[in-house]
N, C-alpha and C positions, 0 to 999 in steps of 0.2 A: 503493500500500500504506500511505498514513498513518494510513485510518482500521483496518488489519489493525492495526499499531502502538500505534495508539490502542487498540486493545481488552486488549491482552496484559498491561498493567500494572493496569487495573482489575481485571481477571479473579482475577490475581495477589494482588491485593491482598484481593479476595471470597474466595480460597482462603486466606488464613490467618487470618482471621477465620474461617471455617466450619471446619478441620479441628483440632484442636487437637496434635494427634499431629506432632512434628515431622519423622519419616519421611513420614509418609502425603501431609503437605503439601510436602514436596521431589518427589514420586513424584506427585502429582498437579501443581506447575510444569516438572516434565521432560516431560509428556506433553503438557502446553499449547504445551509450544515445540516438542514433535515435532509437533503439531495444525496449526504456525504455516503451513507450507507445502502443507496436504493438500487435499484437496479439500471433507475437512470443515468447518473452516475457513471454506474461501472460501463455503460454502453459508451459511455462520453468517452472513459478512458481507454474503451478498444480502440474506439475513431480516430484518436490523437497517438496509440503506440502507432497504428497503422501508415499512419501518416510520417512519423518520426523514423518509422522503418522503411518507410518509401523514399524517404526523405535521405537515408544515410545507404541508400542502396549502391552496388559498386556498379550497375548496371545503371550506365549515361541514359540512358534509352526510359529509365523508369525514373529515375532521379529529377531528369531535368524535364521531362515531359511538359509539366504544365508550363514552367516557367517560360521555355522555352515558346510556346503557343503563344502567350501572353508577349514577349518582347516582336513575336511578328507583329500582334493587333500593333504596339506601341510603335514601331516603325512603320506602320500605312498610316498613323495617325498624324503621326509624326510629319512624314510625307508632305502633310498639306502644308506646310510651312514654305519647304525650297520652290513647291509647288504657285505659293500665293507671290512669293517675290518675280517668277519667270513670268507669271500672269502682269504681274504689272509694267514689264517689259517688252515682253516677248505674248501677250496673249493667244497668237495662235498657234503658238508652238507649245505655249500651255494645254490649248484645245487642245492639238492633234493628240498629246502626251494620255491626258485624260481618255481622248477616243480611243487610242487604242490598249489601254490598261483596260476599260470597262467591255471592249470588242473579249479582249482576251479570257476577262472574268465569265464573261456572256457566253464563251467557246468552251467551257468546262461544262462537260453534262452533268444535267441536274440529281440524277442517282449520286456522283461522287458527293457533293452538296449533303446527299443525304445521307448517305454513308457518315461523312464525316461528325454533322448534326446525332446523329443516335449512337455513334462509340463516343462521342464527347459525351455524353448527357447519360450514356451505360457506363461511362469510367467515372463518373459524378454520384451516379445514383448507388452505385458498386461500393464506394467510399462511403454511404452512407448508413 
């Protein structure tokens, strides 16, 4: 139980920072420490070894998976940026840029789309 232990004063610690009401935040640590022995609880702490153990895996492929996912979104997002400066230069070389990024997106069949959509959300749900 040291990593149950381990959880309960962080937690603790995220609750009174989030609640500011100092009823609400006594009433939500008495229900943390009624939580401490339940079966809730113990399911919370599968989720988080599971996770710590994905987390420290030697297997790049498992380890960095999400993160990895996550730094593509942050570079298309990101994108728009080089993207807004050539626009106010260069506008149709921004268009054509644009044209054919969305031609390209548009040319991937929609199965793979889907494919992708339901092992994301099976590797989500999986974790949970």
């Amino acid at each position: 139980m040291p990593l149950l232990e381990s959880l309960i004063a962080p937690i603790a610690s995220i609750i009174d920072k989030v609640l500011p009401d100092k009823a609400a935040r006594d009433k939500a640590k008495l229900e943390l420490l009624a939580l401490q022995g339940t079966q809730e609880l113990q399911q919370i702490q599968t989720q988080l070894s599971a996770i710590v153990a994905e987390a420290n895996s030697r297997d790049p492929w498992t380890s960095r998976a999400r993160p990895s996912f996550l730094y593509v979104m942050y570079v298309m997002i990101l994108w728009a940026l080089p993207m807004g400066v050539l626009a106010a230069f260069r506008p149709d070389t921004a268009r054509d840029i644009a044209a054919g990024m969305n031609a390209y997106l548009n040319g991937l069949p929609e199965p793979l789309y889907a494919l992708f959509g339901t092992g994301y959300l099976g590797y989500t749900a999986m974790r949970q």
